[in-house]
C-alpha positions as CSV (number, residue, x, y, z in Angstrom):
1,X,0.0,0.0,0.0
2,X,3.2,1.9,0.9
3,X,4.2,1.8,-3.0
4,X,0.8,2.8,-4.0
5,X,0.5,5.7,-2.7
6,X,4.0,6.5,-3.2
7,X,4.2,5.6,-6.9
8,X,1.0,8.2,-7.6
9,X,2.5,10.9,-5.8
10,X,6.3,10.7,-7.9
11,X,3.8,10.5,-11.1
12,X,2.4,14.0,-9.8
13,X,4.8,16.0,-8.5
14,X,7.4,18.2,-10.1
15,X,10.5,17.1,-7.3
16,X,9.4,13.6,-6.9
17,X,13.0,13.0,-4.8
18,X,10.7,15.2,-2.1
19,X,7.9,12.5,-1.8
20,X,8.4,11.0,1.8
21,X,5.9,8.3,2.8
22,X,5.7,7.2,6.0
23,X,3.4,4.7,8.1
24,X,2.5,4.1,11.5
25,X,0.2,1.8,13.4
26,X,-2.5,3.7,15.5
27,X,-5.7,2.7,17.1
28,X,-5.4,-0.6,15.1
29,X,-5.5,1.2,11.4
30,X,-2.7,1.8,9.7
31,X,-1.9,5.6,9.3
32,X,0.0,6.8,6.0
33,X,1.6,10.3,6.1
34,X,2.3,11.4,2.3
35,X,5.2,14.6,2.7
36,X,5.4,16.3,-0.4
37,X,7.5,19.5,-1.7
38,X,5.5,23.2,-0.9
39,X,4.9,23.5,-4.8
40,X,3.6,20.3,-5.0
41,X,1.1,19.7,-2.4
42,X,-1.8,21.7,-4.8
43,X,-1.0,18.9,-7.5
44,X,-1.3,16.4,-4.9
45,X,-4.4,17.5,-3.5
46,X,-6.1,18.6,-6.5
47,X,-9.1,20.6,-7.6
48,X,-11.3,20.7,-4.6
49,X,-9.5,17.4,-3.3
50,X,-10.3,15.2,-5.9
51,X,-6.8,13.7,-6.9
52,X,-6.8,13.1,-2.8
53,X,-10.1,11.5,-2.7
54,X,-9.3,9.0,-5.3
55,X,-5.8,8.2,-3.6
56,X,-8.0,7.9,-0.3
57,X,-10.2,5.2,-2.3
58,X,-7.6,3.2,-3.7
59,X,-5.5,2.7,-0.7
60,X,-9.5,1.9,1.0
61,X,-9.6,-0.8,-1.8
62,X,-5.9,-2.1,-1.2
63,X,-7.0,-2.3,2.4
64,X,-9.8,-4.0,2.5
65,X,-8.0,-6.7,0.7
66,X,-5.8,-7.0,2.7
67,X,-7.8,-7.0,6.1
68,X,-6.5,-4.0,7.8
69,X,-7.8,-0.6,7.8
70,X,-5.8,2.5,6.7
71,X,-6.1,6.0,6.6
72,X,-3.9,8.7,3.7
73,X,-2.7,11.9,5.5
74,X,-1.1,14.8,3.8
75,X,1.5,17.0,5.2
């Protein structure tokens, strides 16, 4: 799921050596913290969050699969 998310958000940004993706275990879900560059978060993030929303869904779908639930936050 990691990869997922991280893959999408080298495709999207200009400085994809600036995407960071970290993940933590909290409350029993599995928290992803996407870091991108200043210029980049509004690419990222998208018209009225829509290219976030879709990320959001996929990694949903990747984690219902696999039986644990995860959250996508951006920083």
């Amino acid at each position: 799921m990691k990869e997922l998310i991280e893959y999408i958000a080298r495709s999207l940004a200009s400085d994809p050596d600036a995407v960071v993706v970290t993940e933590s275990m909290e409350d029993g879900r599995i928290v992803f913290r996407l870091q991108v560059a200043d210029e980049d978060k509004g690419k990222v993030i998208g018209r009225q969050g829509r290219v976030a929303q879709a990320m959001r869904v996929l990694l949903r779908v990747a984690s219902v699969k696999e039986g644990t639930p995860a959250v996508l936050e951006i920083i």
